[in-house]
N, CA and C atoms as a LAMMPS dump frame, in Angstrom:
ITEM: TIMESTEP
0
ITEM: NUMBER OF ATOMS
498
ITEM: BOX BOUNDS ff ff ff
-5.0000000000000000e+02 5.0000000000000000e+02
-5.0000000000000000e+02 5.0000000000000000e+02
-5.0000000000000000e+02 5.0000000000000000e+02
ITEM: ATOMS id mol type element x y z
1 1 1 N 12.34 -6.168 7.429
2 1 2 C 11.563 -7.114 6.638
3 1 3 C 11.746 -6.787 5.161
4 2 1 N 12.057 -7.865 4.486
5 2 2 C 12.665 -7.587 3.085
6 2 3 C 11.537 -8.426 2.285
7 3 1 N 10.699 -7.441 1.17
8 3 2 C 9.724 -8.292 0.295
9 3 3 C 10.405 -7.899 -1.298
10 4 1 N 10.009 -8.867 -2.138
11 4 2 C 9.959 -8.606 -3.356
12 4 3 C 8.681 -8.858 -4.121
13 5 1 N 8.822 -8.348 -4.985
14 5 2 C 7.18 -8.749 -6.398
15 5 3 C 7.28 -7.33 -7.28
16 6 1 N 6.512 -7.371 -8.065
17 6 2 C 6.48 -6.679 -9.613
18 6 3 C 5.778 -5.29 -9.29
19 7 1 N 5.977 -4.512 -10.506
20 7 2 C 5.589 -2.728 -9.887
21 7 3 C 4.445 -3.065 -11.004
22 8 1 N 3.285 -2.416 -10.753
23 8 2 C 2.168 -1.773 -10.988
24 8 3 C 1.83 -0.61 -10.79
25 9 1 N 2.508 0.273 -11.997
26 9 2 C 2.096 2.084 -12.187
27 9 3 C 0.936 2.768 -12.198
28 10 1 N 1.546 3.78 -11.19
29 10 2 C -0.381 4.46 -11.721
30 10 3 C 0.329 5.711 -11.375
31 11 1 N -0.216 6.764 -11.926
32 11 2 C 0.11 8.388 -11.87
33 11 3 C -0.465 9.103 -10.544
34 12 1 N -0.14 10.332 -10.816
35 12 2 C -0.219 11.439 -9.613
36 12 3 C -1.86 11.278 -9.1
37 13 1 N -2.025 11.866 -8.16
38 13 2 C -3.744 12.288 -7.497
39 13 3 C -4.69 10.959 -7.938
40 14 1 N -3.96 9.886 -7.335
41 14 2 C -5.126 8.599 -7.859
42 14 3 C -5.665 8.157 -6
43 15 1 N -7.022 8.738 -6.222
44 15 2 C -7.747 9.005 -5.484
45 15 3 C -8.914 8.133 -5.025
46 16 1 N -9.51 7.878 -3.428
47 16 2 C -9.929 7.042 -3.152
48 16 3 C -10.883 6.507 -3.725
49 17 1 N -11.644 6.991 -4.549
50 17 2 C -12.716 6.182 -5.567
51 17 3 C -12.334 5.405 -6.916
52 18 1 N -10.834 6.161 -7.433
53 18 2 C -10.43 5.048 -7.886
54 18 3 C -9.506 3.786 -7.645
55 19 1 N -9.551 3.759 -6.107
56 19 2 C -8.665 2.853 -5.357
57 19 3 C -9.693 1.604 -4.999
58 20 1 N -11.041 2.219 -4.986
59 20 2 C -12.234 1.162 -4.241
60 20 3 C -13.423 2.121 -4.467
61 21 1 N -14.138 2.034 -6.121
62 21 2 C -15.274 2.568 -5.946
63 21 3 C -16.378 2.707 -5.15
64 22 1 N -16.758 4.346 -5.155
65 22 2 C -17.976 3.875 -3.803
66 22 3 C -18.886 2.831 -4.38
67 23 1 N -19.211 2.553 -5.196
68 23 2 C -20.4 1.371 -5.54
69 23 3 C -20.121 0.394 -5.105
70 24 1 N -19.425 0.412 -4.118
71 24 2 C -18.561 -1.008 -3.918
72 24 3 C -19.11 -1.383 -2.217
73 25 1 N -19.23 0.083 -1.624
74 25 2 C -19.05 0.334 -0.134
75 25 3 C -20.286 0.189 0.571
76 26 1 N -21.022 -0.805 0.021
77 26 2 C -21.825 -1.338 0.86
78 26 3 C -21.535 -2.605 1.589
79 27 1 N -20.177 -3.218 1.566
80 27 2 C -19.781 -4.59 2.466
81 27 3 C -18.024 -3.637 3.035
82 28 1 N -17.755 -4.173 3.766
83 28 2 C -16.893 -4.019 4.569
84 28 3 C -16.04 -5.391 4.716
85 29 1 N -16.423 -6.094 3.81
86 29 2 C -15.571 -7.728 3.557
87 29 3 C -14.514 -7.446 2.676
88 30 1 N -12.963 -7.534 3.438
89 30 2 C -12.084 -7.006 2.488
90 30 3 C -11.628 -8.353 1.384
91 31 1 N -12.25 -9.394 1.391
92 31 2 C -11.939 -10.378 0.186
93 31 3 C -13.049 -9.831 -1.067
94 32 1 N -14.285 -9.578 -0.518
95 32 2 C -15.33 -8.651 -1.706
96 32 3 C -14.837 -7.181 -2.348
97 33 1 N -13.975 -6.263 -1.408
98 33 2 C -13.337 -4.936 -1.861
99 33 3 C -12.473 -5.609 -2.532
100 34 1 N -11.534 -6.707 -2.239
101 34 2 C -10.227 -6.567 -2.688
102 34 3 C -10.588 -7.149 -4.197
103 35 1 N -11.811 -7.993 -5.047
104 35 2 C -12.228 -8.13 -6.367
105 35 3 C -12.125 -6.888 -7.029
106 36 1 N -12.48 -5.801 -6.631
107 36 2 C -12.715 -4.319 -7.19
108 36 3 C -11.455 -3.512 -6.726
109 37 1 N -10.473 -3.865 -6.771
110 37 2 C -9.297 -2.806 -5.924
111 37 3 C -8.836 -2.695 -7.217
112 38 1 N -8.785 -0.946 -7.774
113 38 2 C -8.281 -0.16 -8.565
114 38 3 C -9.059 -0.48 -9.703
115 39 1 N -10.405 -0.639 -9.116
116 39 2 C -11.341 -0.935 -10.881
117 39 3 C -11.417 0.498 -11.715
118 40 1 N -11.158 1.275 -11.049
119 40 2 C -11.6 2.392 -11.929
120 40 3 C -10.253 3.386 -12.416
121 41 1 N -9.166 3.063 -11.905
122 41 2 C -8.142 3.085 -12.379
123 41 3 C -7.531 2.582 -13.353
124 42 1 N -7.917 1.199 -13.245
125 42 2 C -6.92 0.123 -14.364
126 42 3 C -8.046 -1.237 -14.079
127 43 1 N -9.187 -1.425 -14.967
128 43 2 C -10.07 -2.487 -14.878
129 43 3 C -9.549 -3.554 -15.109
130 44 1 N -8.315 -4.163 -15.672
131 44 2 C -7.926 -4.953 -15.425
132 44 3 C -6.659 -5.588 -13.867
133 45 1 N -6.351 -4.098 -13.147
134 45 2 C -5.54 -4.31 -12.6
135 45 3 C -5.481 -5.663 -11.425
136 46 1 N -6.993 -6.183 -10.98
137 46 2 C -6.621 -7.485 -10.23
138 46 3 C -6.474 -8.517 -10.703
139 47 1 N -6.522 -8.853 -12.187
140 47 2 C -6.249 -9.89 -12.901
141 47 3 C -4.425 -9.784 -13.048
142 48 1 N -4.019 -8.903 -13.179
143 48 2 C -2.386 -9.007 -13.275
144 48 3 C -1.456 -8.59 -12.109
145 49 1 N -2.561 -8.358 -11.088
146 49 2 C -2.054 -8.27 -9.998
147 49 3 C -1.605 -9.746 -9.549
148 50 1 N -0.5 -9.777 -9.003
149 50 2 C -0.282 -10.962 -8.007
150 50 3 C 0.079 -10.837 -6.498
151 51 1 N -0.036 -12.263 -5.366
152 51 2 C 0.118 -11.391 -3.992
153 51 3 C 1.37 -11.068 -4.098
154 52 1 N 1.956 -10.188 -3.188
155 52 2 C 3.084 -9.738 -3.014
156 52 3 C 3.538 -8.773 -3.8
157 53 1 N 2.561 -8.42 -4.825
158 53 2 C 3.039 -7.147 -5.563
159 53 3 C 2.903 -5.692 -5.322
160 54 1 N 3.618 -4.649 -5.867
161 54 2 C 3.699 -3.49 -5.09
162 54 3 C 3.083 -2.144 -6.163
163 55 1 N 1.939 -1.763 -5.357
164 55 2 C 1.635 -0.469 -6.396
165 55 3 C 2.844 0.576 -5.83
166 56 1 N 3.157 1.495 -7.673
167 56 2 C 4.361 2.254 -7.254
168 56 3 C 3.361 3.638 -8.005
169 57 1 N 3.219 4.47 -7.457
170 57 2 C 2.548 5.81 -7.668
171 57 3 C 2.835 7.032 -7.424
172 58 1 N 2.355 8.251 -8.555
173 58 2 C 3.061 9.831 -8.342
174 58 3 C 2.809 10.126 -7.007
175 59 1 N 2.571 11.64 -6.978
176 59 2 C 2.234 12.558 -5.973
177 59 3 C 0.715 12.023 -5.372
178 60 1 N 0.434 12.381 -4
179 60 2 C -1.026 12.395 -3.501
180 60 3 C -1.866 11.321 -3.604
181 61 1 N -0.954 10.151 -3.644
182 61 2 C -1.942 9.049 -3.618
183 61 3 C -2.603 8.576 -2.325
184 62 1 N -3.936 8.382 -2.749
185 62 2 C -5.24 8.164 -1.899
186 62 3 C -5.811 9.637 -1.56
187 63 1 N -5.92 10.374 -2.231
188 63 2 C -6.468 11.478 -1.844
189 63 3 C -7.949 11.335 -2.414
190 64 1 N -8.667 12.145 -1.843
191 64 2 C -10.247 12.387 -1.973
192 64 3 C -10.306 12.025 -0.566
193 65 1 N -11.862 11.253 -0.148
194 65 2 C -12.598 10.847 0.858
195 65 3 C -11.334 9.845 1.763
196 66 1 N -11.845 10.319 3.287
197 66 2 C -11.083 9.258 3.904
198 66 3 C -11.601 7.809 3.867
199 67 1 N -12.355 7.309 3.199
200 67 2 C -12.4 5.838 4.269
201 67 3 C -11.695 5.342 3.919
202 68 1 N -11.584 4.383 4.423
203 68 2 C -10.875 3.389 4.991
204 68 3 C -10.926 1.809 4.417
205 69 1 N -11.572 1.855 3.442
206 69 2 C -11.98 0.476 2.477
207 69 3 C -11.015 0.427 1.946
208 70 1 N -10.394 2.152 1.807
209 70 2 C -9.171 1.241 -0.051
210 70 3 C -7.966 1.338 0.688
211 71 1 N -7.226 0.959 1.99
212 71 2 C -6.459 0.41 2.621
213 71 3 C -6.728 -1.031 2.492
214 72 1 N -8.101 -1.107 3.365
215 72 2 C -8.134 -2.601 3.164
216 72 3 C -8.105 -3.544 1.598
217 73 1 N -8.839 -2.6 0.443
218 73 2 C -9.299 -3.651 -0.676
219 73 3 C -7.711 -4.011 -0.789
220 74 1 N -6.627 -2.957 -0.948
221 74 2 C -5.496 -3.198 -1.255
222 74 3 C -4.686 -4.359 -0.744
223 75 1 N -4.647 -4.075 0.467
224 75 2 C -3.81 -5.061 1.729
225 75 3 C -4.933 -6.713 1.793
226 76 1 N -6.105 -6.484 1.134
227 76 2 C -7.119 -7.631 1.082
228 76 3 C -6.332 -8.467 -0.676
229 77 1 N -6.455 -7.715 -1.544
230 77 2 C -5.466 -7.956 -2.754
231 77 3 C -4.501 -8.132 -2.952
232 78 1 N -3.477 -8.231 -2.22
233 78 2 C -2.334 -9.21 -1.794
234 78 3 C -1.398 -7.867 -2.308
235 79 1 N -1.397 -6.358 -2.247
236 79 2 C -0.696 -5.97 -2.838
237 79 3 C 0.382 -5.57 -1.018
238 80 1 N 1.746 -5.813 -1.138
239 80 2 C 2.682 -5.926 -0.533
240 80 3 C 2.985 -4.577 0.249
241 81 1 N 2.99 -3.589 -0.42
242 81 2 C 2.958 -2.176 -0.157
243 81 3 C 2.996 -1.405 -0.888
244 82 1 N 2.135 0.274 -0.915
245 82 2 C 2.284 0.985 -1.927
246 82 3 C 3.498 2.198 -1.306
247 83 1 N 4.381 2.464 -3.009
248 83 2 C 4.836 3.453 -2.807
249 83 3 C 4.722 4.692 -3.599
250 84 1 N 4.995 5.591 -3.438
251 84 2 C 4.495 7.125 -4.004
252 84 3 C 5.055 7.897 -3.679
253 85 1 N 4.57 9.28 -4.264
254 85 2 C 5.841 10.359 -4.561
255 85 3 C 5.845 10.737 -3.419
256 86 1 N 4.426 10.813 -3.026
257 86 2 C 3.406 11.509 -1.794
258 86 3 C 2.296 10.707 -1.472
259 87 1 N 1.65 10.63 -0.198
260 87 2 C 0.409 10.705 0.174
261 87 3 C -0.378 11.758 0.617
262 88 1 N -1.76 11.351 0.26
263 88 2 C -2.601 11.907 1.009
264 88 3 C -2.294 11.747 2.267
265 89 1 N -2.554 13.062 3.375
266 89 2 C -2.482 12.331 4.999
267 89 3 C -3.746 11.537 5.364
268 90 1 N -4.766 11.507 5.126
269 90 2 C -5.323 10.696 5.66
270 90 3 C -5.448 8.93 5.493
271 91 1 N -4.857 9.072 3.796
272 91 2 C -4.713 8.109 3.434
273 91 3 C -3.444 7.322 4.474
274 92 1 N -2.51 8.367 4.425
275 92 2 C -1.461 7.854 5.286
276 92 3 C -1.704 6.854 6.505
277 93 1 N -2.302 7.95 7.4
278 93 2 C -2.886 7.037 8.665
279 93 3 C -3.437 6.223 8.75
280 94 1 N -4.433 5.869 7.596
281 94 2 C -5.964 4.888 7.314
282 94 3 C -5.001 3.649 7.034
283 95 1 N -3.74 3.765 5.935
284 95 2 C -2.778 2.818 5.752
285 95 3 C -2.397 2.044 6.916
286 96 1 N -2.011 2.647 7.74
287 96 2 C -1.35 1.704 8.973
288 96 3 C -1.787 1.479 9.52
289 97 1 N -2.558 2.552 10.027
290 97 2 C -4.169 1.933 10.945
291 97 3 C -4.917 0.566 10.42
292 98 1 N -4.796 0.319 9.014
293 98 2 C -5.441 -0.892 8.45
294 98 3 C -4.2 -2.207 8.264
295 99 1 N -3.34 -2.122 8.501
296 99 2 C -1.529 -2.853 8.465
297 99 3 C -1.442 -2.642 7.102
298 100 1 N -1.53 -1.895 6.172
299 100 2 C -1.091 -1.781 4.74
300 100 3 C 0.216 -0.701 4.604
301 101 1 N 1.122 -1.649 4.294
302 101 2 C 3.134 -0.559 4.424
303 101 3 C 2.69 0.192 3.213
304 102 1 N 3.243 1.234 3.603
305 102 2 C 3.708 2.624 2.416
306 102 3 C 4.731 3.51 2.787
307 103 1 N 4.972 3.641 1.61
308 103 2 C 6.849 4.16 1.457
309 103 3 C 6.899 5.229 0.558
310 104 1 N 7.003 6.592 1.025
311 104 2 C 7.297 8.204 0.289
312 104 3 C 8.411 7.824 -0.711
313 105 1 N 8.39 8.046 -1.761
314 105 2 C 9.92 8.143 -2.432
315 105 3 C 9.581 8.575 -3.632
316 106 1 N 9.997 10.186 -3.76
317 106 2 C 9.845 10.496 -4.963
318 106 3 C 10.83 10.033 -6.153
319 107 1 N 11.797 9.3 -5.824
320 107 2 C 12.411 8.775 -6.978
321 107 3 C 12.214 7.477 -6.923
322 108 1 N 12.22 7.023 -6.441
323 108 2 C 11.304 5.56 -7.047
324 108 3 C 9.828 5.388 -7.737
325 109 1 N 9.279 6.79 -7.292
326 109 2 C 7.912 6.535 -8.195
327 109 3 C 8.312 7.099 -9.398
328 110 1 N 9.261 8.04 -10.085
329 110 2 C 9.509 8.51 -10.623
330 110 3 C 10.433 7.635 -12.239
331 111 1 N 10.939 6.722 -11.062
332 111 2 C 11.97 5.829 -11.959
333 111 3 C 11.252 4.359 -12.339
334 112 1 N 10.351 4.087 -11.499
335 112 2 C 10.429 2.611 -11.558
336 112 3 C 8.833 2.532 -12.903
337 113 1 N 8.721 1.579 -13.588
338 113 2 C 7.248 1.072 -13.79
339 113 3 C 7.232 -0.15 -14.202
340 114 1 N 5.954 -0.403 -14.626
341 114 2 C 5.064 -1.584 -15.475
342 114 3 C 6.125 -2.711 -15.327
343 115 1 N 5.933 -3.826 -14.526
344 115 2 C 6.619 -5.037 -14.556
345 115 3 C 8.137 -5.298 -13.968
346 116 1 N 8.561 -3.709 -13.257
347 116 2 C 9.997 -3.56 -13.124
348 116 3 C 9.496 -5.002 -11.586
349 117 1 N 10.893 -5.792 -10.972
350 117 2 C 10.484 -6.205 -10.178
351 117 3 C 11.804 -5.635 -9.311
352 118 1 N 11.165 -5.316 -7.822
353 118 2 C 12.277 -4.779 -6.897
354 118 3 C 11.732 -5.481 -5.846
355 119 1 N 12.85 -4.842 -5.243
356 119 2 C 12.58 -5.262 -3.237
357 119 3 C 12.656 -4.207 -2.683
358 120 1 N 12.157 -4.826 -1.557
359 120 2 C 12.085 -3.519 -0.306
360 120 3 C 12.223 -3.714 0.745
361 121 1 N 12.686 -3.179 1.554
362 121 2 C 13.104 -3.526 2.929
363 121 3 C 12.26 -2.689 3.873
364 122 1 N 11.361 -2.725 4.315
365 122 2 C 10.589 -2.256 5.259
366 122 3 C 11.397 -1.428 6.792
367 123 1 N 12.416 -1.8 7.253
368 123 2 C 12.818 -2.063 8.488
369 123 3 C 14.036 -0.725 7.722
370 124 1 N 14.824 -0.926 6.791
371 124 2 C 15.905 0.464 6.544
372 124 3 C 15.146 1.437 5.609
373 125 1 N 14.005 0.912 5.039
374 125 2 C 13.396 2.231 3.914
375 125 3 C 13.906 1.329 2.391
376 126 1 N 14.773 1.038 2.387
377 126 2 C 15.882 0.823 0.888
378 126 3 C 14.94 0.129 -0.056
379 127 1 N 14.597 0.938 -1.383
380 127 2 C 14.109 0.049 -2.493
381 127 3 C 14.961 -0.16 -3.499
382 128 1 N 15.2 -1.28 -4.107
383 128 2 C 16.092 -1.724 -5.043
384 128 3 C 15.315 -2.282 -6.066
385 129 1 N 15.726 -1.866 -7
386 129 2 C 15.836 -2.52 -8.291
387 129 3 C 17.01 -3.264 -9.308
388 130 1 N 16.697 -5.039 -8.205
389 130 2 C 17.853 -5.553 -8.751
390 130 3 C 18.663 -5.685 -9.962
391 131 1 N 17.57 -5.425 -11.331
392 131 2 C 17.993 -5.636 -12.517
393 131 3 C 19.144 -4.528 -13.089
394 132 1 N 18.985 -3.174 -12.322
395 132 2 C 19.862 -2.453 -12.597
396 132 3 C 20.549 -2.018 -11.27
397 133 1 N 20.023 -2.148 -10.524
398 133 2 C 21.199 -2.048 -8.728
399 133 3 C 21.267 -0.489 -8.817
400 134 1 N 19.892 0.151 -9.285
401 134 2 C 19.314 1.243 -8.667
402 134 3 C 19.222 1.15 -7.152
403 135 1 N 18.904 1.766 -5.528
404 135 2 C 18.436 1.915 -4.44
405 135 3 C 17.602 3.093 -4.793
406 136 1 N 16.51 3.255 -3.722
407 136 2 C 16.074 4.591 -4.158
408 136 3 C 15.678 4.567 -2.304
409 137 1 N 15.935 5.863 -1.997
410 137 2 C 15.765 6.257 -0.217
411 137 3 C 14.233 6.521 -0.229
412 138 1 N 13.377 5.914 1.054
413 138 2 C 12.548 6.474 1.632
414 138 3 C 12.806 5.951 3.019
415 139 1 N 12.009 7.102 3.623
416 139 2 C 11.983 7.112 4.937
417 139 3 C 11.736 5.736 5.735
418 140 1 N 12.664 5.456 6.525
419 140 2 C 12.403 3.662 6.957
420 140 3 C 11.201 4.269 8.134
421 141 1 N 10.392 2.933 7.825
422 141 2 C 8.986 2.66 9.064
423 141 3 C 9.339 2.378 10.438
424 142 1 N 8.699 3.755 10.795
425 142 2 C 9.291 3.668 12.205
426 142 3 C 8.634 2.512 13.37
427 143 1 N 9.26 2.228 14.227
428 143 2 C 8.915 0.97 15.135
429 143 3 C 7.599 0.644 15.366
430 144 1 N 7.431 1.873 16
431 144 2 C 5.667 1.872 16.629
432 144 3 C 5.146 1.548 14.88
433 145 1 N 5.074 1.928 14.107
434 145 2 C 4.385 1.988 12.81
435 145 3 C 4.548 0.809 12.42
436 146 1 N 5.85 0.094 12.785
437 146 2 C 6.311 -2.07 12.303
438 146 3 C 5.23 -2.313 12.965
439 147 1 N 5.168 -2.266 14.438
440 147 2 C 4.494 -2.756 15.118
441 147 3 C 2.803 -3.06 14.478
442 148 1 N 2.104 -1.931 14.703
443 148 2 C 1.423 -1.883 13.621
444 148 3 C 1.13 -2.893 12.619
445 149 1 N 2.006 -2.912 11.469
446 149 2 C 2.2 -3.881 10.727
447 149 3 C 1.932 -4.863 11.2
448 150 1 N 2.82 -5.481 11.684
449 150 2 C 3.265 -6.539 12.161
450 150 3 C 1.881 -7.396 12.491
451 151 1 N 1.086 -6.673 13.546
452 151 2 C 0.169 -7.219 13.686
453 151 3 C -1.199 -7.173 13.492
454 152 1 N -0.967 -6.7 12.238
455 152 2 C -2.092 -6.204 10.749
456 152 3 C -2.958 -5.016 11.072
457 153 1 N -2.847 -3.843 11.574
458 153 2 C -3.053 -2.469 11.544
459 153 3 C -3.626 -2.638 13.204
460 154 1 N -4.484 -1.198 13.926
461 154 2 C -4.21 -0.501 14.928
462 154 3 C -5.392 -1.204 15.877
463 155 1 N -6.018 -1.542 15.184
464 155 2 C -7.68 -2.706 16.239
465 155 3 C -6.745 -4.007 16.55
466 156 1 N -5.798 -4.695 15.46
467 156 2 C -5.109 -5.812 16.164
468 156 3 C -4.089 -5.257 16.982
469 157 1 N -3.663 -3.995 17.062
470 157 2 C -3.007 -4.321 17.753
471 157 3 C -2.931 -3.985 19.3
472 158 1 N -4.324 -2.912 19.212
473 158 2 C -4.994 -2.535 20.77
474 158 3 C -5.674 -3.778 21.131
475 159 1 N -5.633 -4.605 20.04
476 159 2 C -6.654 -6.022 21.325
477 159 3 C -5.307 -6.955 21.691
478 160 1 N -4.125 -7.152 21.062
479 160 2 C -2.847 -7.963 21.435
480 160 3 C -2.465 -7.031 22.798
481 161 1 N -2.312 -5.771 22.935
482 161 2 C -2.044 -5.188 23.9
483 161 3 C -2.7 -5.652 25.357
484 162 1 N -4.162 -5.555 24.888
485 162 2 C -5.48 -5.561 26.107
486 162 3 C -5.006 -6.796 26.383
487 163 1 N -4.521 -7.921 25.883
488 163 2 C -4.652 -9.393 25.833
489 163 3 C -3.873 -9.565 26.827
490 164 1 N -2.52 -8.685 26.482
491 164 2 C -0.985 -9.056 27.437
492 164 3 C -1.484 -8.854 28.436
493 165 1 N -2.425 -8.023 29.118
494 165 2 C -2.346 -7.072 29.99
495 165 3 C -3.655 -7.906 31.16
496 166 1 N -4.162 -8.565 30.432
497 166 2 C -5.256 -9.561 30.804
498 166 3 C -5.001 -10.54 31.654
């Protein structure tokens, strides 16, 4: 699966409260999180956000607290997938578990920012940046993990399962 849209930078250890403040975490409605996704990071960031765009970030992103809101505010905010140097692990899991793609690549977080626009291919890993025909390697998403995706994180896709099976 091949997406494109615009990079939106943010640095190392940007952490779950500034992904989806707790003041926020009294609804569990990811169209209400996704108004506040990265308010405390970049207060303007959902105004220049558009769907299909991709946060590109240092080391340890989503670290702090696990929940599970700032998967959704994100993937509720039309952002396409985040990539980073690193994740947090829990963030990791909470990601797919919620269908929100993320992609390790320390040289693409390293190289890319503010307005660059690339693609990505979900299915080989490959991020490009057409304007200069940079690639940068991360690890391609493994099947079970498309899957996942595919059918918007791990509750859709244990009830599509139960369904077949019905």
């Amino acid at each position: 699966m091949e997406m494109r849209g615009k990079v939106h930078k943010f640095g190392d250890d940007i952490n779950t409260d500034e992904i989806i403040p707790a003041r926020y975490l009294n609804t569990s409605d990811p169209e209400e999180l996704a108004k506040h996704a990265m308010e405390d990071a970049d207060p303007d960031f959902i105004n220049k956000m558009k769907p299909r765009d991709f946060i590109v970030a240092g080391k340890n992103f989503g670290c702090g607290s696990s929940r599970e809101h700032a998967p959704v505010a994100l993937k509720a905010a039309g952002v396409a997938a985040v990539i980073a140097g690193s994740f947090a692990r829990i963030f990791y899991r909470n990601a797919f578990n919620m269908g929100l793609p993320i992609l390790e690549s320390p040289e693409a977080a390293a190289a890319l920012k503010t307005g660059d626009e690339i693609s990505v291919n979900l299915d080989t890993g490959e991020i490009t940046h057409p304007a200069t025909g940079q690639k940068f390697p991360s690890q391609p998403i493994p099947p079970f993990m498309q899957e996942l995706l595919a059918d918007g994180g791990l509750m859709a896709h244990i009830k599509k399962c139960l369904e077949a099976v019905a």
